[in-house]
C-alpha positions in Angstrom: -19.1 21.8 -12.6 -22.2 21.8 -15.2 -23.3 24.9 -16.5 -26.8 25.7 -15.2 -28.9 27.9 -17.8 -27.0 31.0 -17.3 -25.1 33.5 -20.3 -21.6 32.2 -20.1 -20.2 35.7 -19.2 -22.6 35.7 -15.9 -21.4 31.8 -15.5 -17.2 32.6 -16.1 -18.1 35.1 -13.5 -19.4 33.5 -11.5 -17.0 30.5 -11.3 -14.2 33.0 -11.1 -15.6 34.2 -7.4 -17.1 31.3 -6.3 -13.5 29.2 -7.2 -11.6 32.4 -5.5 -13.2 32.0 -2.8 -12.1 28.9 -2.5 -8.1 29.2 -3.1 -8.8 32.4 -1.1 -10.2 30.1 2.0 -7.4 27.6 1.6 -5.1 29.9 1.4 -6.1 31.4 4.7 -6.6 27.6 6.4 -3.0 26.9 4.9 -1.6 30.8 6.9 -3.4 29.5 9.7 -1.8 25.9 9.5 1.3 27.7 9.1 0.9 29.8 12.3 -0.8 27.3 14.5 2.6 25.0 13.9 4.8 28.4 14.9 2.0 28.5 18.0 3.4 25.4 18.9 6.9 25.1 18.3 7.1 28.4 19.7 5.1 27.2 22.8 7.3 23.6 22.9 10.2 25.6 23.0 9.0 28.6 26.0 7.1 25.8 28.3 10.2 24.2 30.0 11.6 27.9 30.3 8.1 28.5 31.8 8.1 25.6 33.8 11.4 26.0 35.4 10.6 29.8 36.4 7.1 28.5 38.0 9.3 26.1 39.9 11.7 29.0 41.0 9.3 31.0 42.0 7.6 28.4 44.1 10.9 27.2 45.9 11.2 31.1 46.6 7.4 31.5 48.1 8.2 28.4 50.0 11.3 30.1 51.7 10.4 33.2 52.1 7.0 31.4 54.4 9.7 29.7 56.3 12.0 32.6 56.8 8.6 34.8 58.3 7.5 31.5 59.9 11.3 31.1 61.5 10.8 34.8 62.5 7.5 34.7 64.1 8.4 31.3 66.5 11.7 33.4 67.2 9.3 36.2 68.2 7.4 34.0 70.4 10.2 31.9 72.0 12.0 35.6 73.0 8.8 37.1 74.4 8.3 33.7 76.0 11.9 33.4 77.7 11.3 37.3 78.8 8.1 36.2 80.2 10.0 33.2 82.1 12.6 35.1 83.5 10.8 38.2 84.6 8.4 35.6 87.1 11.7 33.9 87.8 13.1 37.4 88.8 9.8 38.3 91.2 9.8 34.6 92.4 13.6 34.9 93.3 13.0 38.0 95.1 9.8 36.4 97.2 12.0 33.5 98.1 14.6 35.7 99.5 12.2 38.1 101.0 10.6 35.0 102.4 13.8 33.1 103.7 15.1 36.2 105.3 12.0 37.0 107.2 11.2 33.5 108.4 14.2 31.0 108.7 17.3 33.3 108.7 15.8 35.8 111.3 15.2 33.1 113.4 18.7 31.1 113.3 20.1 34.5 113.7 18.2 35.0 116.8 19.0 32.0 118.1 22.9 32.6 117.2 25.0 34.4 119.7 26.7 36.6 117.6 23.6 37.1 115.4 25.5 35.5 111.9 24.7 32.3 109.9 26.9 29.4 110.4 27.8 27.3 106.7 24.9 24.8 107.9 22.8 27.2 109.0 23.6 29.0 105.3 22.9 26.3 103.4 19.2 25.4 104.9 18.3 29.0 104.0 19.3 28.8 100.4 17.7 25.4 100.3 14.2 26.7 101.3 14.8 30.0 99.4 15.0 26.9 96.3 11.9 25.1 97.5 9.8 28.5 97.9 11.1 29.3 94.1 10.0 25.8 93.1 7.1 25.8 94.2 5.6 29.1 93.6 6.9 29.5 90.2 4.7 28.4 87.0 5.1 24.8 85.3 5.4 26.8 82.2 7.7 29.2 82.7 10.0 26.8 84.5 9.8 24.3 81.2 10.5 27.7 79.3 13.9 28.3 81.6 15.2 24.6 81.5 14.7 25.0 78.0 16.7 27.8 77.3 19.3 27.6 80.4 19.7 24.0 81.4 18.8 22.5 84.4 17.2 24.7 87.0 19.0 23.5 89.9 22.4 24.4 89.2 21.3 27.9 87.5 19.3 28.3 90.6 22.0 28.5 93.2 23.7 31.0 92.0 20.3 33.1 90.8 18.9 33.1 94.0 22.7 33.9 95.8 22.8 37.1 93.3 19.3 38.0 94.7 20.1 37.7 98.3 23.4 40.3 97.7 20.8 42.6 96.3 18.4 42.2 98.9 21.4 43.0 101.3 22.6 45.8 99.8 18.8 47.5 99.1 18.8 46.4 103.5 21.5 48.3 103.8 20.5 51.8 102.1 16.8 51.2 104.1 
């Protein structure tokens, strides 16, 4: 650097500050250097470890949504299958109502001693199966063969344990 006019003392001065402030700035850029490496070996070092417990707690979101989604089609498939089998319980009772009042008092009428012969038996719980057929939803009967199996052979004895109730409620009448 040239001296401009000044008194050397005001010059030395001068220099001294102005070339401070120069180590003093690269000094500070070199700290900085310094700590931005540590910034990043220290963030090289923490992002898997970051990475993994992002992943982790993902996987755990995911099946915790799964679990409550599980839970809430549970929920609906139970209230659905109660749904199904309270109709299926009023349906039963209609077709046995129904039977009763139409075919069976009519065989029996027609019988001498007033009782259902095995045929005779048979056609009744065969119509009692076509009234509950036919008057029962679509849906709740899908919802049944879903969860019981086929409807026929369930049916049998369903509508058999209705007709000993129906007797036995006849008989307190």
């Amino acid at each position: 650097m040239k001296r401009p006019g000044l008194p050397r003392r005001i010059w030395n001065k001068w220099k001294e500050l102005y070339i401070g402030n120069i180590f003093q700035t690269l000094r500070k850029e070199r700290e900085l250097v310094v700590l931005s490496d540590f910034a990043v070996e220290v963030a090289e070092i923490l992002l898997p470890v970051v990475a993994l417990f992002l992943v982790v707690l993902f996987r755990y979101g995911v099946a915790l949504l799964r679990k409550r989604i599980d839970e809430i089609d549970n929920e609906i498939a139970r209230q659905a299958l109660c749904a199904a089998l309270a109709e299926a319980e009023s349906v039963g009772i209609d077709a046995v109502r129904a039977t009763n009042q139409v075919l069976v008092d009519e065989l029996k009428e027609k019988s001498k001693d007033g009782k259902l012969t095995e045929d005779e038996a048979q056609k009744a719980m065969e119509t009692a199966k076509d009234y509950f057929l036919k008057h029962i939803t679509r849906d709740s009967l899908k919802i049944l063969e879903a969860s019981i199996g086929p409807i026929r052979e369930w049916l049998e004895g369903f509508l058999e344990a209705k007709l000993c109730a129906e007797k036995k409620r006849m008989e307190y009448v």
